[in-house]
N, C-alpha and C positions, 0 to 999 in steps of 0.2 A: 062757083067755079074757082080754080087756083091755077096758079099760073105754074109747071114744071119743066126743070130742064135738067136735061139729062146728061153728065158728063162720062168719058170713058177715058182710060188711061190703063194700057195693058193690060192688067185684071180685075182692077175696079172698076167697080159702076156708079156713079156719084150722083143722089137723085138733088136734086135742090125744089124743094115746095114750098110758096107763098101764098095765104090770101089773096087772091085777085084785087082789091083795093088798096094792099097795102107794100106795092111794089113800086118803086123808086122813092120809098119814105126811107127818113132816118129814124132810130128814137134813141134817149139816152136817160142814165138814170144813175146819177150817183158819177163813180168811173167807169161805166159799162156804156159803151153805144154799138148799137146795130144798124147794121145798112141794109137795106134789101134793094140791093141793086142790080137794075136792070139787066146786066151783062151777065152776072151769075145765075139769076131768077126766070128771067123771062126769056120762056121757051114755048110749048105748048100752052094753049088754055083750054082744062079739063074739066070734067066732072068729078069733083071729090071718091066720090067712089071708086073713082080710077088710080085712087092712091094705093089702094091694099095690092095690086096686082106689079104696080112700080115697087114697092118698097120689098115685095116678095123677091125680088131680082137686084135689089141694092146690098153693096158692101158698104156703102157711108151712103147718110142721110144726115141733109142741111132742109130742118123745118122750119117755118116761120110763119106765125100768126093763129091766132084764135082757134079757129074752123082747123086749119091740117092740124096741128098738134093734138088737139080733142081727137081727131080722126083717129090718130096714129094709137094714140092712149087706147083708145076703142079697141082697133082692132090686133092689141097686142106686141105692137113696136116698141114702144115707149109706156116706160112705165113715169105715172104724177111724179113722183119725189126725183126724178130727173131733171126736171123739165125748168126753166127757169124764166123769168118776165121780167120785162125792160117795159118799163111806163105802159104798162097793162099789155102787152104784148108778150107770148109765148112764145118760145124758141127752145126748140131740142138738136140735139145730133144722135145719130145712129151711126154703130159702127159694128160690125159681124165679124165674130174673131175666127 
């Protein structure tokens, strides 16, 4: 499961997906740190699969964790050499020109 939430603002659609376990963690690595927090992140909790029908309808994507990033990579959102990790954790953004 992953946790998503969905923001709007005029014409964007801003998906934000997390690993289900790894929502209200920090990580940090070097001068990089990531929050995955709760205000921004936690929204629905879905079935992964449910991600390809969200991200078909996003103009910005905020991914975060293992599982959705692999997803995204899978199903053509995001390509690997994007994609970047913070103390083993993956995080992409999507943005639709």
């Amino acid at each position: 499961m992953i946790y998503v939430n969905v923001h709007r603002s005029q014409n964007e659609i801003l998906v934000a997906a997390c690993d289900e376990e790894i929502l209200g963690k920090s990580f940090s690595e070097g001068d990089v740190n990531l929050k995955v927090s709760k205000g921004f992140y936690r929204g629905d909790l879905v079935p992964i699969k449910e991600l390809s029908k969200l991200l078909s309808s996003a103009t910005i994507a905020n991914l975060t964790g293992n599982r959705v990033v692999e997803e995204a990579i899978n199903l053509g959102f995001v390509e690997r050499e994007h994609v970047i990790e913070i103390s083993g954790v993956k995080h992409a953004q999507l943005v639709v020109l």
